[in-house]
C-alpha positions in Angstrom: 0.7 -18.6 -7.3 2.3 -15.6 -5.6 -0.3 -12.7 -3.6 -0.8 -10.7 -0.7 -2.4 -13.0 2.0 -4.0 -11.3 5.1 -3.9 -13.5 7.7 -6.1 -12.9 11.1 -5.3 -15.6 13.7 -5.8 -19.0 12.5 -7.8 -17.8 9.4 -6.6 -16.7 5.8 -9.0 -13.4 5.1 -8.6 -13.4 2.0 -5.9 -13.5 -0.9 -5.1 -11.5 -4.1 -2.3 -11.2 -6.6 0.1 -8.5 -6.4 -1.0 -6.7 -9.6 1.6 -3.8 -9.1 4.6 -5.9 -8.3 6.3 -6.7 -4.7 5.2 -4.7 -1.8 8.1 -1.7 -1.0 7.5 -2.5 2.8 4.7 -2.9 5.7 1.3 -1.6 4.8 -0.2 0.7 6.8 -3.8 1.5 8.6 -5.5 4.8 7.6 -9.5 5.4 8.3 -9.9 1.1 8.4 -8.3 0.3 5.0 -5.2 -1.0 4.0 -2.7 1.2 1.9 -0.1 -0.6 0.0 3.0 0.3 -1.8 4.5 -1.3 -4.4 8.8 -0.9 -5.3 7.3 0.0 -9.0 6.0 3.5 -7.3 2.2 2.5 -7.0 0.5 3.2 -4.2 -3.1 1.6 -3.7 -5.9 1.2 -1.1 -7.6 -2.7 -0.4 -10.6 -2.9 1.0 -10.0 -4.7 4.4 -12.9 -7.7 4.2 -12.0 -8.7 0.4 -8.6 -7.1 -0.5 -10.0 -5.8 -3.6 -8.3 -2.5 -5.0 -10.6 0.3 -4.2 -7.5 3.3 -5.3 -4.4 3.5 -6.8 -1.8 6.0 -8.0 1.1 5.8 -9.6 3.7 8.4 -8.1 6.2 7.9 -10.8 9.3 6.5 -9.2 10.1 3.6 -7.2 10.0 3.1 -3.6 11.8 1.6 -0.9 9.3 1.9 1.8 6.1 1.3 2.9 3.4 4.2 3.5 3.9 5.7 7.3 0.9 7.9 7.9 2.2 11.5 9.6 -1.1 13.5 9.9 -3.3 13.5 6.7 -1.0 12.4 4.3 1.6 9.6 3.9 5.3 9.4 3.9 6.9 6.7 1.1 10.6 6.5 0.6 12.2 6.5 -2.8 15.0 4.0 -4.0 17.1 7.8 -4.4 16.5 8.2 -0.8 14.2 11.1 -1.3 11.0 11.2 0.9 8.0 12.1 -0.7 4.4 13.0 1.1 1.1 12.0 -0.5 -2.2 13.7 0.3 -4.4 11.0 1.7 -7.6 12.6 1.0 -6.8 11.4 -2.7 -6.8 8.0 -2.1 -10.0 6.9 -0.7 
């Protein structure tokens, strides 16, 4: 069975499929949750103890990259090659 697996140290955290497809690149760390992004164009927050989905948006294209916070929004890189910010006040 195929997931996303956090892994602290020795110990698995916890594990959950990848509902929206592969991951696009490295998550990142914004206000201590996790934000994803998938190369379908979704973009989703996981709670950090359980990995459950707590947002999600679909931005409508796919991506190439992972989110990179850059002041209160996000940076994700399309498969075009376009960058694309995303307010993260709408992803809580």
């Amino acid at each position: 069975e195929r997931g996303l697996v956090l892994i602290a140290g020795p110990a698995k955290l916890w594990k959950v499929p990848l509902t929206h497809g592969p991951l696009a690149g490295p998550p990142a760390e914004v206000g201590g949750k996790y934000v994803f992004a998938s190369v379908s164009g979704t973009i989703w927050v996981a709670d950090p103890a359980s990995g459950n989905e707590l947002a999600g948006r679909d931005l409508g294209f796919p991506l190439a990259t992972g989110p990179v916070p850059l002041g209160g929004q996000l940076l994700v890189g399309g498969h075009d090659g376009v960058l694309s910010l995303v307010a993260a006040h709408e992803l809580p």
